[in-house]
Phi, psi and omega in degrees: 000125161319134146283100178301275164355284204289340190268343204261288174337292193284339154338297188279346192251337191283303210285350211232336147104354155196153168334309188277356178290328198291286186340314210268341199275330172296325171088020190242179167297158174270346179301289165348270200288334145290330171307314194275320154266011190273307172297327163310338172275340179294264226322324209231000187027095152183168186279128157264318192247104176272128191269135202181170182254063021276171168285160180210160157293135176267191195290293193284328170318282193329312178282313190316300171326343199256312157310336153299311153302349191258304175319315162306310170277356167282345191268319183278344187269311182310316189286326166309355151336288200270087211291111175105017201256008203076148134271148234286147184297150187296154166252170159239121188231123186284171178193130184247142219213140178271173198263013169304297168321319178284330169266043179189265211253347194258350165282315177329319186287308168306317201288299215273348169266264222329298169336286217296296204236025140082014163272182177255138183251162188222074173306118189263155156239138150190180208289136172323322189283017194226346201259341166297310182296332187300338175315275197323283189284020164088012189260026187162139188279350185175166193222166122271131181238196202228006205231144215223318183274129178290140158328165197236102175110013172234160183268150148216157207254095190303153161210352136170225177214153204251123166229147199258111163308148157226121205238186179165164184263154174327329152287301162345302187281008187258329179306308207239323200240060173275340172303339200102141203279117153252172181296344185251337142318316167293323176306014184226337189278141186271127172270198197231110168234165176289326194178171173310317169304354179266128174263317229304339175284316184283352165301311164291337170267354176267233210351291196272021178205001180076013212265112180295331189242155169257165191266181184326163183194114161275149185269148181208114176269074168194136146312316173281321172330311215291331193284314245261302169287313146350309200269336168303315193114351166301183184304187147280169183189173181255105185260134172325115160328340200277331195253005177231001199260022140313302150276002170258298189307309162295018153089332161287006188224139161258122219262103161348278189229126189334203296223015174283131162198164207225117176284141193215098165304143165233155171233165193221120177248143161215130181276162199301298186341304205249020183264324165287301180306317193271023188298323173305312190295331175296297190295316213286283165330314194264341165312292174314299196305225223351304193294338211228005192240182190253142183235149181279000000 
């Protein structure tokens, strides 16, 4: 049998990021709560927690946690059941979203579960083509990803394609591209990337110009950040269509090249376990996705 009390301990110390936070969400000592994971680790011989500011999970944690969350939503779907049973305390339940997506269509989707069934989400960002492993390695219950082929123990959902504008501002093109935008004019104009993990740009200068390599880059970790320096004159970048076409129509923002623009399929992952309790969150994402991606 599982020690619920000690999986609730290491849980709470994972999601909240140290002992004594947990202790004070448990109502309990933080000794308590060292106590109670410290024995789950004889028992299970292995490291759960690296202890640290914040405390993590190691690999055999990350699952036991994720066994807690499956347990929670099954407790919580049973007490709506159940005449007298109350209602069930919120969980936090993770998920990981890339930040295009979040920044354009994916709160609608958060908002419209969190209302319908009163739980909490603990949103991971990281590049679509990346939130299937936060999957593979148990650190999240469903994903929206970039990966079409399901995760091994998961369900998945087409849900459309995310298109991107590749802008600059009016000043900008005149700065780099007076001559015309060619392939070797891009190699010298400083582009926009989110962070190391973003190919997109450079996937678009591989397509439209054959370019193998990308040229100069300020790195800017934000979606809006992205528009926002576009529009300054800081580089170019592949911006959501949805966040820039404000600015195309009013001339601050320009189309690299007229009528170029780049579709990025998305998918909605879920493990099998938890795709029935999370069947609201799957309606809610795939609602959103309709309304706001491009469908074929």
């Amino acid at each position: 049998m599982f020690d619920y009390p000690a999986l609730q301990a290491l849980a709470a110390v994972v999601r909240l990021g140290s002992f004594e936070r947990a202790a004070q969400a448990l109502n309990v000592t933080p000794s308590a709560v060292s106590q109670r994971v410290k024995q789950l680790e004889e028992r299970w011989g292995a490291v759960l927690v690296v202890r640290g500011q914040p405390c993590a999970a190691t690999a055999a944690g990350r699952h036991l946690c994720r066994h807690v969350e499956q347990v929670g939503l099954l407790e919580a779907g049973l007490a709506r059941h159940l005449p007298g049973a109350g209602a069930p305390a919120p969980l936090t339940l993770p998920v990981a979203v890339n930040a295009d997506s979040l920044g354009t269509w994916f709160i609608a989707a958060a908002a419209r579960f969190a209302a319908d069934s009163g739980h909490l989400l603990d949103l991971t960002v990281d590049d679509q083509d990346h939130t299937a492993e936060r999957l593979r390695r148990g650190e999240v219950l469903a994903a929206v990803t970039g990966h079409g082929r399901a995760v091994q123990g998961c369900r998945v959902t087409a849900l459309g394609r995310l298109r991107y504008r590749i802008t600059a501002s009016p000043a900008f093109m005149a700065r780099h591209f007076p001559a015309g935008v060619t392939a070797a004019a891009m190699a010298r104009a400083p582009a926009l990337t989110f962070d190391r993990k973003d190919q997109l740009q450079r996937h678009w200068l591989a397509l439209q110009f054959g370019l193998d390599q990308a040229g100069p880059t300020h790195w800017l970790p934000s979606t809006q950040g992205f528009v926002d320096a576009c529009v300054a004159g800081m580089g170019w970048a592949l911006n959501p269509e949805a966040l820039v076409e404000d600015h195309l129509r009013a001339g601050r923002l320009v189309d690299l090249v007229p009528g170029a623009h780049l579709d990025v399929p998305l998918f909605w992952q879920v493990g099998h376990l938890a795709a029935k309790s999370l069947a609201g969150l799957t309606r809610a994402v795939t609602l959103a996705a309709r309304a706001r991606l491009v469908r074929d």
